[in-house]
C-alpha positions in Angstrom: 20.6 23.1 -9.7 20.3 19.7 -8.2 18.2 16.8 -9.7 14.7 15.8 -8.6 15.3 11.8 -8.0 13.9 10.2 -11.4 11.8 7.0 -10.5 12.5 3.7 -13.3 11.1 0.0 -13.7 14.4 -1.8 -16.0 13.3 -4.9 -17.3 15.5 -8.2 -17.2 15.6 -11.3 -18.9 17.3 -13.2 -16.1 15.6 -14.4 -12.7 17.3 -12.4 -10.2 17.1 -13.2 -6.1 15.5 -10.4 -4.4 18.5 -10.6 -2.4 20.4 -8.9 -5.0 18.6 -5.6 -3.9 21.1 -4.0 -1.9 23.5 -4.4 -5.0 21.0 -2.5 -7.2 21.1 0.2 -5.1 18.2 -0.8 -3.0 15.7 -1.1 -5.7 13.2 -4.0 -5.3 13.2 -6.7 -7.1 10.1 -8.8 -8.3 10.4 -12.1 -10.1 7.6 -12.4 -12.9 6.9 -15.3 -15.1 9.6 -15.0 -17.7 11.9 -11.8 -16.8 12.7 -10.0 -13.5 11.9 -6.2 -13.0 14.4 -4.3 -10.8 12.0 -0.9 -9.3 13.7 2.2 -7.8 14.9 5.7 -8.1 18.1 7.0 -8.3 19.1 10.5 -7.9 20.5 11.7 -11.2 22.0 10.2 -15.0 25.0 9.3 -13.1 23.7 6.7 -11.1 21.4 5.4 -13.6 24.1 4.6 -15.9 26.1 3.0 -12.9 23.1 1.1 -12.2 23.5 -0.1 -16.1 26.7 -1.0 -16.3 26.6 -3.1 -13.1 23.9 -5.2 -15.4 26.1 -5.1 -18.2 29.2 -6.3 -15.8 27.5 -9.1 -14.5 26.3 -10.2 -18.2 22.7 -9.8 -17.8 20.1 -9.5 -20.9 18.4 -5.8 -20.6 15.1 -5.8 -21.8 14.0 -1.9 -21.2 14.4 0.7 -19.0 11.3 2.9 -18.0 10.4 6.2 -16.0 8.2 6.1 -13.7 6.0 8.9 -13.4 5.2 8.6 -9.9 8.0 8.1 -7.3 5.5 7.7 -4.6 4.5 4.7 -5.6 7.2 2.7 -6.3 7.3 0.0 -3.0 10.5 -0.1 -1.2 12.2 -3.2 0.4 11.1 -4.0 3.6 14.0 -4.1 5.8 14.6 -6.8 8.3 
């Protein structure tokens, strides 16, 4: 049985460019006040935890980590 993609909000404590993106697996990447939330989906436990251990390689603070219940709704990048 194959996973349903899974969508998640993971919360930073480091201002990231949003031209990190493509390195997060495409996930966007908005810059608030005082922490930087990467948004996306990935398609099963495997990928999230790849996902998390490429913010633990490059020493970044992890806030949280949050489903989102609605897939749909997460924006996507804008390519150029």
């Amino acid at each position: 049985m194959k996973a349903q993609p899974k969508g998640y909000a993971i919360k930073l404590q480091e201002s990231l460019d949003p031209d990190w993106s493509e390195w997060f697996d495409g996930f966007l990447i908005e810059k608030q006040e005082n922490f930087t939330l990467l948004k996306g989906e990935v398609s099963d436990q495997a990928a999230l935890y790849g996902l998390l251990i490429r913010i633990r390689d490059l020493g970044l603070t992890l806030i949280s980590v949050e489903t989102l219940d609605d897939i749909q709704n997460i924006p996507t990048p804008i390519s150029e």
